[in-house]
TIVO-2410 file (N, C-alpha, C; in nm, 3 decimals):
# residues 91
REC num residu      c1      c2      c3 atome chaine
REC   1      X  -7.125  -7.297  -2.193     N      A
REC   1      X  -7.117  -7.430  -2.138    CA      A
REC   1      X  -7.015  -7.430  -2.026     C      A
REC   2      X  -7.055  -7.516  -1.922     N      A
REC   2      X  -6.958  -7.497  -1.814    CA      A
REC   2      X  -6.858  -7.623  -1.778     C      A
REC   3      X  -6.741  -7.608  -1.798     N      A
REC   3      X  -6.624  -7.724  -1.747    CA      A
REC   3      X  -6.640  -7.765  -1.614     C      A
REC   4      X  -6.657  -7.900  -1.642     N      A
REC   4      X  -6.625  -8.020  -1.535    CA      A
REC   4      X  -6.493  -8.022  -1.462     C      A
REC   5      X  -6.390  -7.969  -1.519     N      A
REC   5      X  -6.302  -8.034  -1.497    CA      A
REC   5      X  -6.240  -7.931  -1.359     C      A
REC   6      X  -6.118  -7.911  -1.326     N      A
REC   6      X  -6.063  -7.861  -1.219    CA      A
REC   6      X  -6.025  -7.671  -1.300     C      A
REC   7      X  -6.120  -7.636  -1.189     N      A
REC   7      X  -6.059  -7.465  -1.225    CA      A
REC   7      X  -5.982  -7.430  -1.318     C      A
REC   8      X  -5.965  -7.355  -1.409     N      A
REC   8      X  -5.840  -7.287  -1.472    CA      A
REC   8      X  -5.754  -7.193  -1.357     C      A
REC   9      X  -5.635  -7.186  -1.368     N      A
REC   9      X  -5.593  -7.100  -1.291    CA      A
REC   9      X  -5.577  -6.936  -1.379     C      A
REC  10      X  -5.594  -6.875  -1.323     N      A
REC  10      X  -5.559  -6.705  -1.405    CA      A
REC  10      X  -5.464  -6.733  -1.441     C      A
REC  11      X  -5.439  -6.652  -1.564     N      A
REC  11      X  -5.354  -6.624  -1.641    CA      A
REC  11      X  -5.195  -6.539  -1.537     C      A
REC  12      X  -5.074  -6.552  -1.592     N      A
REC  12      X  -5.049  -6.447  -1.525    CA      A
REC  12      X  -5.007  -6.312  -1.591     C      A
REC  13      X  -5.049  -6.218  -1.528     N      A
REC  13      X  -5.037  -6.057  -1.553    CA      A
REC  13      X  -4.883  -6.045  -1.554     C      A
REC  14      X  -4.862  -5.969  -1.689     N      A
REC  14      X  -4.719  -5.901  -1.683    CA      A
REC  14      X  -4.656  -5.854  -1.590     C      A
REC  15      X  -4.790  -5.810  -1.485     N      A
REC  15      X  -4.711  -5.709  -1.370    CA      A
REC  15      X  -4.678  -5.776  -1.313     C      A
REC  16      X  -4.718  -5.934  -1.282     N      A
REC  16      X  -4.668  -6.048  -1.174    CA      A
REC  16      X  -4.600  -6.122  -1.195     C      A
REC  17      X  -4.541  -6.122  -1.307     N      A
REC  17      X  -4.422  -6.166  -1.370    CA      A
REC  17      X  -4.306  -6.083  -1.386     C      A
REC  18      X  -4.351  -5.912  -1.372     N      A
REC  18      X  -4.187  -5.877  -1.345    CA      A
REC  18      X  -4.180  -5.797  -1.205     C      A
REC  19      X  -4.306  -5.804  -1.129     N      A
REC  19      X  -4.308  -5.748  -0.963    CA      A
REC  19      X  -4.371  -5.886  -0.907     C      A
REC  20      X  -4.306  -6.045  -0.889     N      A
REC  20      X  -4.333  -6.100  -0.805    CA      A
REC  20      X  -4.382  -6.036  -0.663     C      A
REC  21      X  -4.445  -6.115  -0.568     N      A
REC  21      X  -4.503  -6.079  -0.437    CA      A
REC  21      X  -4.364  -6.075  -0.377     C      A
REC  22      X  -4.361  -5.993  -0.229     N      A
REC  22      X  -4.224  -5.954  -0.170    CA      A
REC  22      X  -4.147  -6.072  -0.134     C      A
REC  23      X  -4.191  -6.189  -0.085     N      A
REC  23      X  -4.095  -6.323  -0.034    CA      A
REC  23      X  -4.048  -6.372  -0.153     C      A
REC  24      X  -4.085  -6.336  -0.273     N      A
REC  24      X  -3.998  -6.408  -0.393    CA      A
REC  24      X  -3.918  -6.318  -0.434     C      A
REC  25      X  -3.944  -6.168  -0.412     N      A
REC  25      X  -3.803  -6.058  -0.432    CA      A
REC  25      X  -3.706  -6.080  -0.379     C      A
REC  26      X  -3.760  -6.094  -0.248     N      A
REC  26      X  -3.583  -6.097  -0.174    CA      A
REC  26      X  -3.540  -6.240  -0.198     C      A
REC  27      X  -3.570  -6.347  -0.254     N      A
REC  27      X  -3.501  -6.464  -0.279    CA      A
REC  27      X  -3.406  -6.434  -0.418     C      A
REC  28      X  -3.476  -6.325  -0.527     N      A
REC  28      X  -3.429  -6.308  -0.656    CA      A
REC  28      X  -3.282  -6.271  -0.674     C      A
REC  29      X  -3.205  -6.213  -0.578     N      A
REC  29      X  -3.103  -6.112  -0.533    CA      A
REC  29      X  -3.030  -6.186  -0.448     C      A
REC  30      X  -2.863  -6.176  -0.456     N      A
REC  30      X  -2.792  -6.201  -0.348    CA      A
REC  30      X  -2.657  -6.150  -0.392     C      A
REC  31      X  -2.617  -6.121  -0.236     N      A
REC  31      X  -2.465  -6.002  -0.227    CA      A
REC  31      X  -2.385  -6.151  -0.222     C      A
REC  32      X  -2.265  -6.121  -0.294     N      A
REC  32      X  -2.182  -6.252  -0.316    CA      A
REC  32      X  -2.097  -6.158  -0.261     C      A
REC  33      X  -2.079  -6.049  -0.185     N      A
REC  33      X  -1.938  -6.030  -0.107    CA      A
REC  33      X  -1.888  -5.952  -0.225     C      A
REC  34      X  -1.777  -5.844  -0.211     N      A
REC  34      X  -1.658  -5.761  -0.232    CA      A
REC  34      X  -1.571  -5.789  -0.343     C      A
REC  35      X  -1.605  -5.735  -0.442     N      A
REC  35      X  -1.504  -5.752  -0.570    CA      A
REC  35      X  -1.449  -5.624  -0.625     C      A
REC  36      X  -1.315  -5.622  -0.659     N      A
REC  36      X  -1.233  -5.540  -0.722    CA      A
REC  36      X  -1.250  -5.529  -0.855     C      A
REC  37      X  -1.282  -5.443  -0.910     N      A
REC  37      X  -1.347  -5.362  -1.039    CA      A
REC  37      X  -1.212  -5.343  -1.150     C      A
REC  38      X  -1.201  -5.428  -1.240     N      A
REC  38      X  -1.033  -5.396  -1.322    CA      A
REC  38      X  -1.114  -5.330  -1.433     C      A
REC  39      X  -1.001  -5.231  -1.490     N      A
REC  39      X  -1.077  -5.136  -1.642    CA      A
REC  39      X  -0.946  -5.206  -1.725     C      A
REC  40      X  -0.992  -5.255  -1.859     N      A
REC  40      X  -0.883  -5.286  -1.941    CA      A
REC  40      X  -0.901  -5.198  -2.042     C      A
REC  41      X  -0.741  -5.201  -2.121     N      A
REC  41      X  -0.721  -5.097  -2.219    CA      A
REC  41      X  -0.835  -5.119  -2.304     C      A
REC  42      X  -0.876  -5.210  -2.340     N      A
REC  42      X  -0.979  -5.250  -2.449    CA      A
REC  42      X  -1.046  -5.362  -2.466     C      A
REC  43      X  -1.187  -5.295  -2.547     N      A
REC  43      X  -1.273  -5.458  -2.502    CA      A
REC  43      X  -1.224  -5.601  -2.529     C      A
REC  44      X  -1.096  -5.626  -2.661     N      A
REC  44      X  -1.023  -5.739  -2.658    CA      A
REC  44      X  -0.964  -5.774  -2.572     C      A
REC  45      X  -0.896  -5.691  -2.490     N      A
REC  45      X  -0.809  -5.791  -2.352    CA      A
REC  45      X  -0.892  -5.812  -2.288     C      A
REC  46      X  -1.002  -5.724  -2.261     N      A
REC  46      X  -1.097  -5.814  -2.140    CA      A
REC  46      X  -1.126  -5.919  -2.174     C      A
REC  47      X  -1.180  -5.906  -2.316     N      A
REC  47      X  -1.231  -6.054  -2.376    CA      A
REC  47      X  -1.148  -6.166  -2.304     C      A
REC  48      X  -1.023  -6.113  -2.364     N      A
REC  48      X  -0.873  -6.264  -2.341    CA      A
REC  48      X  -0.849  -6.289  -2.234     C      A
REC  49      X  -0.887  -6.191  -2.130     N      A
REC  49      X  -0.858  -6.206  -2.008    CA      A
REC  49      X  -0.990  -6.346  -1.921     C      A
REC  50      X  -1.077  -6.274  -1.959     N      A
REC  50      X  -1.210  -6.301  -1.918    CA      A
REC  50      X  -1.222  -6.460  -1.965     C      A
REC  51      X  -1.158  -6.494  -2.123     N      A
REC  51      X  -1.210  -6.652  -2.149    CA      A
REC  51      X  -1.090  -6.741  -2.133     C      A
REC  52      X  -0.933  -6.680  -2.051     N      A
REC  52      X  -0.851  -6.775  -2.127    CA      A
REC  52      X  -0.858  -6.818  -1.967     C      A
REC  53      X  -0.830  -6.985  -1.966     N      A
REC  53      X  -0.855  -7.075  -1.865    CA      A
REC  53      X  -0.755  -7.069  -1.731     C      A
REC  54      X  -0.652  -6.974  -1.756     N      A
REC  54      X  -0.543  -6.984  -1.633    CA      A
REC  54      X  -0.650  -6.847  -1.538     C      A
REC  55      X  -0.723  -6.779  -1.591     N      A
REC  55      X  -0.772  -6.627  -1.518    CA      A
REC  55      X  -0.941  -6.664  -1.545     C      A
REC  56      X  -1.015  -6.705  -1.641     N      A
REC  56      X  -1.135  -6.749  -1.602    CA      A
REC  56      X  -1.228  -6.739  -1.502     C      A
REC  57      X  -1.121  -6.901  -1.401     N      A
REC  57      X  -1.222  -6.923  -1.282    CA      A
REC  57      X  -1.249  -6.818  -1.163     C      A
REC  58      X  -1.124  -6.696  -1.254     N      A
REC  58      X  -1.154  -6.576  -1.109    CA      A
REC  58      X  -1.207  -6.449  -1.164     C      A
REC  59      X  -1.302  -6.434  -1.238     N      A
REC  59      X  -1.327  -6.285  -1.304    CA      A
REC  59      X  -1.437  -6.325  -1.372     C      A
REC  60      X  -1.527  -6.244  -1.356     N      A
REC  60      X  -1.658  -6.220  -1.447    CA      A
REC  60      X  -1.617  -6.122  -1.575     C      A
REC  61      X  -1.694  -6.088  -1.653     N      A
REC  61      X  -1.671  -5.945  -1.718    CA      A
REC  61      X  -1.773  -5.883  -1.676     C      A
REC  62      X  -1.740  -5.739  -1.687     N      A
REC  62      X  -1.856  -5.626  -1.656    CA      A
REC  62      X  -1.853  -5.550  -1.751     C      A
REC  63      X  -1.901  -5.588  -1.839     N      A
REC  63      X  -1.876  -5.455  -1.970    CA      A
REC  63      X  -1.782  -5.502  -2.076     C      A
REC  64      X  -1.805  -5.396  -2.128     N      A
REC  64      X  -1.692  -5.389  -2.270    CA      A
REC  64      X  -1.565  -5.422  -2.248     C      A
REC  65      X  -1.507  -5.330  -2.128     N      A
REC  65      X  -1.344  -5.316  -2.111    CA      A
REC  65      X  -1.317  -5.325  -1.897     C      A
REC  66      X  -1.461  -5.426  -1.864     N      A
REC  66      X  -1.399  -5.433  -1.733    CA      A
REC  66      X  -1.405  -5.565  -1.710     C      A
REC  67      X  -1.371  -5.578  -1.562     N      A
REC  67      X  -1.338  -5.751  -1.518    CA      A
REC  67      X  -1.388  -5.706  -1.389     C      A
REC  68      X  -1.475  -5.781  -1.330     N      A
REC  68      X  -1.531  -5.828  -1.175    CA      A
REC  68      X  -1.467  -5.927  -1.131     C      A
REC  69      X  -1.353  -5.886  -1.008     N      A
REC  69      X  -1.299  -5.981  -0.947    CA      A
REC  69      X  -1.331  -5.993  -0.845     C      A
REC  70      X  -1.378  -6.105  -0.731     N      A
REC  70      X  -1.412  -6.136  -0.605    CA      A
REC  70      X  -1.290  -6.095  -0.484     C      A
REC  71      X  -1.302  -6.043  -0.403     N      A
REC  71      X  -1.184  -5.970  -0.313    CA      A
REC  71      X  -1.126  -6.130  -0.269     C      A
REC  72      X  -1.208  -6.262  -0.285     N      A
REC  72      X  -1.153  -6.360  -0.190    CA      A
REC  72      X  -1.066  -6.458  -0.308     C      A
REC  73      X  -1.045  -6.350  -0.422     N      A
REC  73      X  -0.973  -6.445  -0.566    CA      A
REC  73      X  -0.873  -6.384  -0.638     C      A
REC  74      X  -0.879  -6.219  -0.567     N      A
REC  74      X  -0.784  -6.197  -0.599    CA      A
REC  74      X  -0.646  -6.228  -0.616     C      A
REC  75      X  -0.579  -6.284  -0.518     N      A
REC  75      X  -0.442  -6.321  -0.538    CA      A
REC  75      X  -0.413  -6.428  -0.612     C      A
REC  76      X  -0.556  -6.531  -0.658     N      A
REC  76      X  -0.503  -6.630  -0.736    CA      A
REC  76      X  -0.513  -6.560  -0.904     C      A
REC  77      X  -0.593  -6.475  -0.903     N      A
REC  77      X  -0.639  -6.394  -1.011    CA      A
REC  77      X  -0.538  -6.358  -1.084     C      A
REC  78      X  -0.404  -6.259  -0.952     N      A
REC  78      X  -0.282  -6.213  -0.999    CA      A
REC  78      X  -0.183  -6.284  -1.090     C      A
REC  79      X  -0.160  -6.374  -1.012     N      A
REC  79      X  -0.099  -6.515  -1.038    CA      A
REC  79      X  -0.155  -6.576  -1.166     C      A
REC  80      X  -0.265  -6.588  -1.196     N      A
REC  80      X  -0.286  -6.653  -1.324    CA      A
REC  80      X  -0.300  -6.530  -1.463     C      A
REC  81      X  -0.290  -6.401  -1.403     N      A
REC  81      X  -0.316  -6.299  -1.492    CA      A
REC  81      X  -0.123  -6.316  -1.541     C      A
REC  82      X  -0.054  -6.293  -1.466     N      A
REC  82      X   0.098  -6.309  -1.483    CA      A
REC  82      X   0.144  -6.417  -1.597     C      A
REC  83      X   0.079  -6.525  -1.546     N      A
REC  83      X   0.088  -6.643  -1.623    CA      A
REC  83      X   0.014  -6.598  -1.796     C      A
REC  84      X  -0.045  -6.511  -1.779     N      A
REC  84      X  -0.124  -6.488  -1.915    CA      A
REC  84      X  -0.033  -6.381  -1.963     C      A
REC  85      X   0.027  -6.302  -1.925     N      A
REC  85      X   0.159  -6.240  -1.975    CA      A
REC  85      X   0.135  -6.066  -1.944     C      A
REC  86      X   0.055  -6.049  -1.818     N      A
REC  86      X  -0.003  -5.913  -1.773    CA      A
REC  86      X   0.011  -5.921  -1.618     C      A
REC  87      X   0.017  -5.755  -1.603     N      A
REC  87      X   0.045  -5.781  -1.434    CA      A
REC  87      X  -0.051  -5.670  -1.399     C      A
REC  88      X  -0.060  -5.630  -1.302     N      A
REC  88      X  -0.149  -5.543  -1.201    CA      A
REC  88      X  -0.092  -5.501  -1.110     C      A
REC  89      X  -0.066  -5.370  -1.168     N      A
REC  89      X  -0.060  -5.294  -1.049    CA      A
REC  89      X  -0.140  -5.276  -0.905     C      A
REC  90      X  -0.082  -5.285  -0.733     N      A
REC  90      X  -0.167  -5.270  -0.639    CA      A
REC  90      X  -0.243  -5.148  -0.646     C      A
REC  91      X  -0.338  -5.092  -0.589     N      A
REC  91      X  -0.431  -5.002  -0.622    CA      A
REC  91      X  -0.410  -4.924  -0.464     C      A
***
């Protein structure tokens, strides 16, 4: 029996759900600029580092025992890492 109604659209294929067409790749991705890579002694200080609110707004975590800092946050980073009762050495 044949539907009246408006087309079905295809289903979509796994493959086009994890290889979108090329103009939606390059939208998927973006360089946020230059960050300084910290290794901590252990995955708990990163933790503490990473959730406590004075160092937060400047550090991602990367892992178990690292911190992603933005090159343009660093110095407030320092400053609130100090305040958390740790310092950093310049590199």
């Amino acid at each position: 029996m044949k539907s009246l109604g408006a087309p079905a659209s295809p289903p979509t294929s796994s493959w086009e759900r994890w290889h979108p067409p090329g103009h939606l790749r390059t939208t998927r991705l973006q360089d946020k600029g230059v960050a300084r890579l910290i290794e901590c002694a252990d995955a708990a200080l990163a933790n503490l580092i990473a959730n406590d609110s004075r160092t937060r707004p400047y550090c991602l975590p990367a892992g178990d025992r690292w911190l992603a800092v933005p090159a343009d946050a660093e110095t407030r980073f320092r400053i609130a890492l100090r305040k958390v009762g740790y310092s950093l050495a310049r590199a």
